[in-house]
Backbone as CSV, one residue per row, in Angstrom:
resi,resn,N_x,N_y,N_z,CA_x,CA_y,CA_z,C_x,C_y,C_z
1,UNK,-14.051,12.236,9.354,-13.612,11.593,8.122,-14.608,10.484,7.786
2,UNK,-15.066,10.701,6.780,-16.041,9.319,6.194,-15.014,8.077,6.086
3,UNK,-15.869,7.004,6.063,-15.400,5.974,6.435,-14.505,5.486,4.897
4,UNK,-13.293,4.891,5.100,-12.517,4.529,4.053,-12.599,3.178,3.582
5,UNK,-12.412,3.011,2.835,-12.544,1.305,2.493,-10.899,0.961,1.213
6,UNK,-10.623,-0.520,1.894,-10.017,-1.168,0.904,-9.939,-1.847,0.594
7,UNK,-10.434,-1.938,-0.823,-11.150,-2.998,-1.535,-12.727,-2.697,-1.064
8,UNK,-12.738,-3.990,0.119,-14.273,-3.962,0.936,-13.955,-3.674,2.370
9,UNK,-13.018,-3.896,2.620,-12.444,-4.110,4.085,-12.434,-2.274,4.823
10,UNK,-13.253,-2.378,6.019,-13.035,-0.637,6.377,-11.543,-0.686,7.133
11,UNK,-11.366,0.386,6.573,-9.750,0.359,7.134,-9.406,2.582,7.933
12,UNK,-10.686,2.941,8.334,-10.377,3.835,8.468,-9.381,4.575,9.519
13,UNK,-9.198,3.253,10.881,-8.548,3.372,11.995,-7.022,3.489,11.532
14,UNK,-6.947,2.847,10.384,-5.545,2.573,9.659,-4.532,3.897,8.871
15,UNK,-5.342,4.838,8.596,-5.449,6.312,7.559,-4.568,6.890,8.305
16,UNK,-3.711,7.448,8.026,-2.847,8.198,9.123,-2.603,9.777,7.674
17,UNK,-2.989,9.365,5.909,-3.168,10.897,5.121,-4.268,10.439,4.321
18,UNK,-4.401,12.041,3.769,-5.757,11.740,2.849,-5.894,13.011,2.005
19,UNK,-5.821,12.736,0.493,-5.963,14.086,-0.032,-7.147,13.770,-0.457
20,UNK,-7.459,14.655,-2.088,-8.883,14.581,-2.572,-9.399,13.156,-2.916
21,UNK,-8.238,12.253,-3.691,-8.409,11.182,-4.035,-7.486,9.877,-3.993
22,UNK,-6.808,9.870,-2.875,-5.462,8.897,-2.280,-5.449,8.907,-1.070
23,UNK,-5.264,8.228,-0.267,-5.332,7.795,1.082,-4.057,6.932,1.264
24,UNK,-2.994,7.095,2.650,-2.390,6.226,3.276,-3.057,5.902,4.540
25,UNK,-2.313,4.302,4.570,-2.198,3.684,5.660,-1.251,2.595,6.522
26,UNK,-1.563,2.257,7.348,-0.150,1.351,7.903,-0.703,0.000,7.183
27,UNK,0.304,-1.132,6.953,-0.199,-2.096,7.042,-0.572,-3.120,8.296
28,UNK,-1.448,-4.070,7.513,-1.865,-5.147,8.387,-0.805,-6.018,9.029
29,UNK,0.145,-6.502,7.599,1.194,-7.064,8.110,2.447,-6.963,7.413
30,UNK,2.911,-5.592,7.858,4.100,-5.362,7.493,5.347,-5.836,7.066
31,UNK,6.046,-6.124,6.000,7.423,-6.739,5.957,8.275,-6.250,6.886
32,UNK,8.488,-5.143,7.296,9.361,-4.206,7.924,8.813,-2.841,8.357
33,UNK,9.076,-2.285,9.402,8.464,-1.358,10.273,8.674,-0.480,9.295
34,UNK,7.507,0.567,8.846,7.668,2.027,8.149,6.836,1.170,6.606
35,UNK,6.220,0.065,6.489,6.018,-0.737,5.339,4.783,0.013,5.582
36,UNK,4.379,0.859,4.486,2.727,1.343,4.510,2.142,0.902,2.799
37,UNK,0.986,1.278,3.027,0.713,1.300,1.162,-0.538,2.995,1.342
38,UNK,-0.444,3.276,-0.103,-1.489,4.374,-0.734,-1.853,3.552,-1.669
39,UNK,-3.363,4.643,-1.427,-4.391,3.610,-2.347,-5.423,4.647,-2.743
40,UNK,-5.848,4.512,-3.961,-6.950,5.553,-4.438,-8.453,5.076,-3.736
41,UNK,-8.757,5.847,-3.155,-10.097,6.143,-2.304,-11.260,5.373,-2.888
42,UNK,-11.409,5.720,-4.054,-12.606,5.195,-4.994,-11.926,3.590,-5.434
43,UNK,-12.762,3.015,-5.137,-12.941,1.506,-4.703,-12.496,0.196,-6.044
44,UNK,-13.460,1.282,-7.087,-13.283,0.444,-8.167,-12.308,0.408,-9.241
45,UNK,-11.227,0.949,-8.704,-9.982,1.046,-9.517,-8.933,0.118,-8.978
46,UNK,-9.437,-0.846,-9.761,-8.699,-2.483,-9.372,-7.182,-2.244,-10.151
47,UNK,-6.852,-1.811,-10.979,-5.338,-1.509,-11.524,-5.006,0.003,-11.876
48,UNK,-3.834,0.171,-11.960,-3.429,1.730,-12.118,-4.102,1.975,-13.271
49,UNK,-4.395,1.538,-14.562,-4.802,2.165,-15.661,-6.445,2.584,-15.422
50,UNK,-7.053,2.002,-14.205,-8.369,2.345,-14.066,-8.683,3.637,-13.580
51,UNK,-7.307,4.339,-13.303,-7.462,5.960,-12.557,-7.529,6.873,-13.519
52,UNK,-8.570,7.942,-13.552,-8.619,8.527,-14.419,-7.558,9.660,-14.592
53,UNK,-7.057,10.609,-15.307,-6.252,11.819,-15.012,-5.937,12.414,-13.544
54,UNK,-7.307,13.007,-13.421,-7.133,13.514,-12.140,-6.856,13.061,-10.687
55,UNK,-7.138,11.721,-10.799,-6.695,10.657,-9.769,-5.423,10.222,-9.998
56,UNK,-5.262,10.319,-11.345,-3.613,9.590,-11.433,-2.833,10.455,-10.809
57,UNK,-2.941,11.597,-11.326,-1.954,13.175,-10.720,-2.320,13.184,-9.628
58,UNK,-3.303,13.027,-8.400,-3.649,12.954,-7.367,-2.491,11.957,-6.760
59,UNK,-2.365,10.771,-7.086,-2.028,9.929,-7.053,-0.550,9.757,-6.707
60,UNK,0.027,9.966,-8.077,1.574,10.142,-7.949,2.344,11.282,-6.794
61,UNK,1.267,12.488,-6.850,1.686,13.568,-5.709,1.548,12.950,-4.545
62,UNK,0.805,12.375,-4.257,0.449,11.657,-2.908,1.813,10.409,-2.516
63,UNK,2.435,9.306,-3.599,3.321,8.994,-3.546,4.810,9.582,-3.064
64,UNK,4.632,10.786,-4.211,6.118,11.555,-3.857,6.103,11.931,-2.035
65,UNK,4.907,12.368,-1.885,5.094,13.169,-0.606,5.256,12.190,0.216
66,UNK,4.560,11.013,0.635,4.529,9.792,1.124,6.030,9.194,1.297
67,UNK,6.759,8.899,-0.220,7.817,8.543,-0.034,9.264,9.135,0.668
68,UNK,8.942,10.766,0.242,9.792,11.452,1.101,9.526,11.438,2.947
69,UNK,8.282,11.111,2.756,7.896,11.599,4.171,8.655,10.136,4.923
70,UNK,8.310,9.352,4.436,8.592,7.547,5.177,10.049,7.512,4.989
71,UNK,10.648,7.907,3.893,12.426,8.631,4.044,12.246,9.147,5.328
72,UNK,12.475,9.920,5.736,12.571,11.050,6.993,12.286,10.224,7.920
73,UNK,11.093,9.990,8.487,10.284,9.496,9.603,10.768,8.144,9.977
74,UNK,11.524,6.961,8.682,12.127,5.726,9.272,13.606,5.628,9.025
75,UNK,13.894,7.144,8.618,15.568,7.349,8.416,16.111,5.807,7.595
76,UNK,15.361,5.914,6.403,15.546,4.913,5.620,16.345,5.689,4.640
77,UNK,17.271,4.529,4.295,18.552,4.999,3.350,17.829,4.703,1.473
78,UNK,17.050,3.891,1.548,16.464,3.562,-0.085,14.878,3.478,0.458
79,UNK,14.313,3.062,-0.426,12.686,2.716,-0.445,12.487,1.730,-1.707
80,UNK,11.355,0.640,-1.317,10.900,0.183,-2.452,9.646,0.708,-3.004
81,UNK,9.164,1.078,-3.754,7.622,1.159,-4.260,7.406,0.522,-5.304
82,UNK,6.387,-0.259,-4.412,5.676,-1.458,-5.499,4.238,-1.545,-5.527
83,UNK,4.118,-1.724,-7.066,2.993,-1.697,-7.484,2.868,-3.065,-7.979
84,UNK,1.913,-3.933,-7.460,1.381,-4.985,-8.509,0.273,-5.487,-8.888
85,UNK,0.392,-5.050,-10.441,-0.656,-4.617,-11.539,-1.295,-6.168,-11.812
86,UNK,-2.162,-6.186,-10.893,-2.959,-7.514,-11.867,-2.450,-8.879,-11.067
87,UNK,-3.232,-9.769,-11.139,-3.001,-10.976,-9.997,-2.134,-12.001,-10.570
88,UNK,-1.482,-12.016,-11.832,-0.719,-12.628,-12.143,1.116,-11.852,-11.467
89,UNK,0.765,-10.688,-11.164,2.217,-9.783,-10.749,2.225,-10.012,-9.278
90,UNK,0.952,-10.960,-8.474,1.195,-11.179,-7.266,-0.064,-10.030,-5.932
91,UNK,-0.510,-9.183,-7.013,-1.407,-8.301,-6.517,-2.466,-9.254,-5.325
92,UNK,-2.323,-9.070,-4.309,-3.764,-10.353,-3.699,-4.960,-9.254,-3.067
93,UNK,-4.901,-7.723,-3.519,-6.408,-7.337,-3.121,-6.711,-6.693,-4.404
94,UNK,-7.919,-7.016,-4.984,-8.775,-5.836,-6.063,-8.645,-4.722,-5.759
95,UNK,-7.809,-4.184,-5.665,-7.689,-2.208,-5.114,-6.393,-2.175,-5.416
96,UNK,-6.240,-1.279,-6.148,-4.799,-0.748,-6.879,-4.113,-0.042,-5.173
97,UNK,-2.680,-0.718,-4.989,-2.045,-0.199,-3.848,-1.083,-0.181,-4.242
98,UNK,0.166,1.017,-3.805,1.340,0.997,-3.997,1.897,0.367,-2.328
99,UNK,2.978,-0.344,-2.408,3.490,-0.432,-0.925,4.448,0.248,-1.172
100,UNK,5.198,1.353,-0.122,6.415,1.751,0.374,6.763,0.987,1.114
101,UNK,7.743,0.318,1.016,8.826,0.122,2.219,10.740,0.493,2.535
102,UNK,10.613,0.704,3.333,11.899,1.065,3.503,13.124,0.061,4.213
103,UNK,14.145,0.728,3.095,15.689,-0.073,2.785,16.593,0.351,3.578
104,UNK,17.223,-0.038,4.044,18.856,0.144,4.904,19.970,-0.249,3.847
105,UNK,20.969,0.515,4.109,22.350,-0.130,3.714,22.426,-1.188,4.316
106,UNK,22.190,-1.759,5.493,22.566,-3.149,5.876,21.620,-3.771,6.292
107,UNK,20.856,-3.958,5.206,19.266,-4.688,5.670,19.503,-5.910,5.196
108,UNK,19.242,-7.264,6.120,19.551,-8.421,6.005,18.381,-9.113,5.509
109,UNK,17.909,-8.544,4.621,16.539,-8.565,3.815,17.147,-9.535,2.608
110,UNK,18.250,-8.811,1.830,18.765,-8.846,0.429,17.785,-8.650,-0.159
111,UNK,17.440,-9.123,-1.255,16.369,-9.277,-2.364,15.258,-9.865,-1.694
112,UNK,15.224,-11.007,-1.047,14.013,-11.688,-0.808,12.918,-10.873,-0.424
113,UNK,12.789,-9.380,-0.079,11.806,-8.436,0.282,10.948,-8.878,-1.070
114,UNK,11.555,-8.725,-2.318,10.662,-8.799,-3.071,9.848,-9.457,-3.422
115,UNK,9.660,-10.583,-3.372,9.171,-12.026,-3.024,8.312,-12.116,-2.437
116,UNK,8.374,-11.119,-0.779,7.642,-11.268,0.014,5.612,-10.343,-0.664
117,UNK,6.695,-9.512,-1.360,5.046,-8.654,-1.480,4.186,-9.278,-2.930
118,UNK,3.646,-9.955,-2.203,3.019,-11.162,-3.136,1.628,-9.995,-3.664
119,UNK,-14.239,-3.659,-15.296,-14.485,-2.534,-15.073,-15.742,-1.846,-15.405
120,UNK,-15.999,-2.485,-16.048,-17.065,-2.323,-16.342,-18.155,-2.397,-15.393
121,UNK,-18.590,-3.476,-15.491,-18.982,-4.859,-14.470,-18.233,-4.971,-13.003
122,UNK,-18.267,-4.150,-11.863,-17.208,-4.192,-10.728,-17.268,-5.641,-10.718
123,UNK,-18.363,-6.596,-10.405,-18.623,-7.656,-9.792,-18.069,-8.725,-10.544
124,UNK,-18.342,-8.618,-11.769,-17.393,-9.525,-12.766,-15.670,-9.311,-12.844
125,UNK,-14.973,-8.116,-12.866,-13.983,-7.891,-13.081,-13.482,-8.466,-11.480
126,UNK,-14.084,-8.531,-10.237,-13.577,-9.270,-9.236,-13.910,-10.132,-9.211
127,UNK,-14.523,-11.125,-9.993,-14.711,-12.767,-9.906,-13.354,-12.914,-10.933
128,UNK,-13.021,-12.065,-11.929,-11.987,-12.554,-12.768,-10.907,-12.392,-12.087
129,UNK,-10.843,-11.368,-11.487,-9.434,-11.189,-10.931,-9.389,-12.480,-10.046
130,UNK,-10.117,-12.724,-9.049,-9.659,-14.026,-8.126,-9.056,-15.074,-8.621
131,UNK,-10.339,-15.683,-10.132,-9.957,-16.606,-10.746,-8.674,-16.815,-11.117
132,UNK,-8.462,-16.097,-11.882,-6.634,-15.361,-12.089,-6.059,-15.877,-11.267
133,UNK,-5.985,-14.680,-10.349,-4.924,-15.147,-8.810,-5.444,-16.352,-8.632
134,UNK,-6.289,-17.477,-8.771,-5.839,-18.722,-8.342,-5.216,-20.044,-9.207
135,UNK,-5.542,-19.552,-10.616,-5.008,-19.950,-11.671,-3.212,-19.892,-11.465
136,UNK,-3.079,-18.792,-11.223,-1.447,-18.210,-11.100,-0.827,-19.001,-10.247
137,UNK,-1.415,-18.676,-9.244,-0.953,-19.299,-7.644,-0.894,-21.061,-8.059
138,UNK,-1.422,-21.596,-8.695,-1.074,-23.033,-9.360,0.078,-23.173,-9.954
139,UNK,0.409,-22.281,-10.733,1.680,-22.578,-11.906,3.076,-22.719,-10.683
140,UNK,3.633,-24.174,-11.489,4.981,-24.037,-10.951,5.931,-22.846,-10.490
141,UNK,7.066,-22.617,-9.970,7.512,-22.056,-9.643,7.056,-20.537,-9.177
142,UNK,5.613,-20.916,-8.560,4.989,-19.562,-7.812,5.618,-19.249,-6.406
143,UNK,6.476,-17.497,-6.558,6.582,-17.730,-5.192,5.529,-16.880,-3.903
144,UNK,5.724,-17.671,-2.854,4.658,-17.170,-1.824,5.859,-17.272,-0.129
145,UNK,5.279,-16.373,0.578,5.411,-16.741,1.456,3.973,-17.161,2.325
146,UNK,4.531,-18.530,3.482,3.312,-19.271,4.335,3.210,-17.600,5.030
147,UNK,1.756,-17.508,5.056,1.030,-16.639,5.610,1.306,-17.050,6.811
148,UNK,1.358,-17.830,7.686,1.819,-17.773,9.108,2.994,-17.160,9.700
149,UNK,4.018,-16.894,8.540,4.830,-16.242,8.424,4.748,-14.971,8.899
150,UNK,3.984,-14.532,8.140,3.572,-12.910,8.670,2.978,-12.681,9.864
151,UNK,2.770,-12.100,10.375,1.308,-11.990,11.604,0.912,-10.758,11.751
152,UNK,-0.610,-10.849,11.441,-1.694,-9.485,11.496,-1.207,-9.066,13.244
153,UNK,-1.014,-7.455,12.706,-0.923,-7.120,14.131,-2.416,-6.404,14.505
154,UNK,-3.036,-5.992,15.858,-4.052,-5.641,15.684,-4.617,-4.430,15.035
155,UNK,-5.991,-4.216,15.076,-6.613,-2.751,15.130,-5.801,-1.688,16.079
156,UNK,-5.930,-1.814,17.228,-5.587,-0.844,18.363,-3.814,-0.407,17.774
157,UNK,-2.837,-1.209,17.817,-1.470,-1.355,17.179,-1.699,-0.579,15.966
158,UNK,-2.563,-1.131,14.882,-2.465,-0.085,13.489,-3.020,1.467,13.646
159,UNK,-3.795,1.464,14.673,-4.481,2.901,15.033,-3.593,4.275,15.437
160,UNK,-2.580,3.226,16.355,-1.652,3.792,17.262,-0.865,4.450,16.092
161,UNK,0.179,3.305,15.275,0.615,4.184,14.384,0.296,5.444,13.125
162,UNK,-0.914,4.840,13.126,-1.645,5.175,11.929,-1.563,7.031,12.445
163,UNK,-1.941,7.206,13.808,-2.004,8.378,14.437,-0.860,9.127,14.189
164,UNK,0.233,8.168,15.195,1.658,9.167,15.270,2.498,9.232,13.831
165,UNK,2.155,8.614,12.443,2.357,8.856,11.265,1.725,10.226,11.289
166,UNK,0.403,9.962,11.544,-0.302,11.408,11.073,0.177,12.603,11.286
167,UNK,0.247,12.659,13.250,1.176,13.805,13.070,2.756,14.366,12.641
168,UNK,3.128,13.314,12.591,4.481,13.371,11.906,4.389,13.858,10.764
169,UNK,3.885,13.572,10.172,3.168,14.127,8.340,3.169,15.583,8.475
170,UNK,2.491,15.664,9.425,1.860,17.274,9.496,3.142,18.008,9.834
171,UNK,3.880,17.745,10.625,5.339,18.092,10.657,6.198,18.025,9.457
172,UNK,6.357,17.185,9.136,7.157,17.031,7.671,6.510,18.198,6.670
173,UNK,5.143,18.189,6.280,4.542,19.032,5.411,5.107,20.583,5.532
174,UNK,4.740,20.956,7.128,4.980,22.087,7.625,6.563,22.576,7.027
175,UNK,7.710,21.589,7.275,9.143,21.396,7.120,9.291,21.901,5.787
176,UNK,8.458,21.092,4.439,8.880,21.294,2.840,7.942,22.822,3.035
177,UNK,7.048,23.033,3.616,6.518,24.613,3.091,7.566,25.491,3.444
178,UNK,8.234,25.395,4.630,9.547,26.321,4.620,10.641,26.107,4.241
179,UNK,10.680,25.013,3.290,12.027,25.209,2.717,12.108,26.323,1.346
């Protein structure tokens, strides 16, 4: 597998699917176990409207299957999928990502999950975007959680899962071809 990138960051140890033009992976620092994101492969599609047709449809298929699959695999009763478009919606990497995460009936989460998940020119359109996100991140009533809060788990840890997602996938896939 050629090497993946997100945003700039190589994240290929992380890949657990991969079609023509969408890639999953685990996260760095998960809200909740089964918390992954998909992300379009090609680098410079800083918001959803930057995907062209065939990436978009790439795209959304890669979601559906993803979301059913992270249903199954974390015997999650709901899912969130979130997208956030642009650094004023809380987006903090230049790379269009959806996060899945998964909901319980008795997840002592409540709402606050949501909270938590904070073109031309590539080089210009990412000096603007930062600017943005730090402009934003000023205005009153911004919410954030303290990043110490979270904690990066390692490489070796994201690899691990990143793997036994994988084959699980391949199981699940196998599962919808015979239904």
């Amino acid at each position: 597998m050629s090497e993946v990138l997100f945003y700039k960051f190589p994240v290929t140890p992380q890949v657990f699917f991969r079609s023509r033009f969408t890639y999953g992976l685990v996260n760095l620092k998960p809200l909740v176990p089964g918390h992954i994101l998909v992300v379009p492969l090609r680098t410079s599609v800083l918001r959803f409207g930057d995907l062209n047709p065939i990436e978009a449809q790439d795209y959304m298929e890669s979601l559906q299957l993803i979301q059913g699959f992270i249903t199954k695999v974390y015997k999650a009763d709901s899912l969130n999928l979130a997208i956030q478009d642009g650094p004023e919606s809380g987006q903090s990497v230049p790379h269009l990502h959806t996060h899945i995460i998964p909901r319980y009936v008795n997840d002592k989460h409540d709402d606050s999950i949501h909270r938590q998940l904070e073109r031309t020119d590539l080089a210009k359109s990412y000096e603007e975007f930062f600017a943005r996100k730090a402009n934003f991140q000023k205005l009153p009533g911004f919410i954030s959680i303290p990043d110490e809060e979270r904690h990066p788990r390692t490489t070796e840890d994201m690899a691990v899962e990143a793997q036994w997602l994988q084959e699980e996938l391949e199981k699940y896939v196998q599962e919808k071809k015979s239904q």
